[in-house]
C-alpha positions as CSV (number, residue, x, y, z in Angstrom):
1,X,6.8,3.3,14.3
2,X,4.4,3.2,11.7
3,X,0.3,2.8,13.2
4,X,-0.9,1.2,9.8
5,X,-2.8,-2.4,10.1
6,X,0.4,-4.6,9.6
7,X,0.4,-6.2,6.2
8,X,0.4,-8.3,4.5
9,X,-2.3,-7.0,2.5
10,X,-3.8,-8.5,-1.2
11,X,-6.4,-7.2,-3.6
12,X,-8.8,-9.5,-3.4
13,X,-10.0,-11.3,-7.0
14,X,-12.9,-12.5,-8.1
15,X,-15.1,-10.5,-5.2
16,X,-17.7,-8.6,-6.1
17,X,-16.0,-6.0,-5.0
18,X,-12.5,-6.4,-6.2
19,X,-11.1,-2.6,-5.0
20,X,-11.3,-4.2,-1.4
21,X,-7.7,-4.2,0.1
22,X,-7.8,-7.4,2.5
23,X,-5.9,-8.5,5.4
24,X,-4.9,-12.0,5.2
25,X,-6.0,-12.8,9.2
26,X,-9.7,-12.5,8.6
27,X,-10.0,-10.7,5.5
28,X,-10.8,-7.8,7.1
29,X,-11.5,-4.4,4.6
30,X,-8.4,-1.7,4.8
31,X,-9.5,0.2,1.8
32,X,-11.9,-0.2,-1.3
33,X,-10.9,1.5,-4.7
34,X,-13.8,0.8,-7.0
35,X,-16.3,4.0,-7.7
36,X,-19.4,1.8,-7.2
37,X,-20.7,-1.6,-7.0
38,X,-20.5,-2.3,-10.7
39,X,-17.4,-4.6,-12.5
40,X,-14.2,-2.6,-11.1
41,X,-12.1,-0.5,-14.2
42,X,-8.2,-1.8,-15.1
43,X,-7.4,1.5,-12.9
44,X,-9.3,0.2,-10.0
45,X,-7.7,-3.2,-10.2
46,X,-4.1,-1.0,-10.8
47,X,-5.3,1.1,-7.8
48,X,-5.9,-2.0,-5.7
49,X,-2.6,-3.6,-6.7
50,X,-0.5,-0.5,-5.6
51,X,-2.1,-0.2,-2.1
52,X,-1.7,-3.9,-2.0
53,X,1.8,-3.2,-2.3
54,X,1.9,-0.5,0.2
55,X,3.6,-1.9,3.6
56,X,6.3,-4.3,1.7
57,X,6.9,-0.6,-0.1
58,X,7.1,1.1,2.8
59,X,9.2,-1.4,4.5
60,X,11.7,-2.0,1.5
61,X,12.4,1.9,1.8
62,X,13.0,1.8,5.4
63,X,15.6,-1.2,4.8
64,X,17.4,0.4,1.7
65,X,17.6,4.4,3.7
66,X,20.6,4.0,5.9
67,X,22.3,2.7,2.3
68,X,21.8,5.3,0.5
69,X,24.9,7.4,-0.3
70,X,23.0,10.4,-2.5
71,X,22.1,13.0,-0.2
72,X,18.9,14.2,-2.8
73,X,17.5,10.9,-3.4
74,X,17.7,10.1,1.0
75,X,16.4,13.6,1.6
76,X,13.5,12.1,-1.5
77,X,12.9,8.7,0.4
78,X,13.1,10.1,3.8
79,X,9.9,12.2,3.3
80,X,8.0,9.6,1.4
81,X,8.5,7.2,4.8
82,X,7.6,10.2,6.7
83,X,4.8,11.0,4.7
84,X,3.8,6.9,4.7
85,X,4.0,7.1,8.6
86,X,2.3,10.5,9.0
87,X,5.0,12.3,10.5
């Protein structure tokens, strides 16, 4: 089982620091993407958006790898949850 801060998680807009990666209970800060304190770069809000994304990633891939019949692309998937989880 996976010891990440369950998600759902959202880049927060409109913040003066928009790289922040936000919990919905509390808003509390999982990550923050932007190089400094100045208006964040389309890369930083890209950045933000993909970590954002991480834990309904992470939990599609989990769903979809017992369905996967090619033996490359499970061994590819199964290494990417490991590496997600840390294992």
């Amino acid at each position: 089982m996976s010891k990440h801060t369950p998600g759902p998680w959202f880049a927060l807009p409109g913040h003066s620091h928009i790289g922040f990666i936000d919990i919905l209970s509390g808003i509390e800060a999982v990550a923050q993407v932007t190089q400094s304190d100045n208006v964040p770069t389309d890369q930083d809000l890209a950045n933000a958006n993909l970590i954002a994304a991480a834990p309904d990633l992470l939990d599609a891939l989990k769903d979809a790898y017992p369905h996967i019949g090619d033996d490359a692309l499970r061994a590819r998937i199964g290494a990417v949850i490991c590496n997600a989880e840390g294992v």
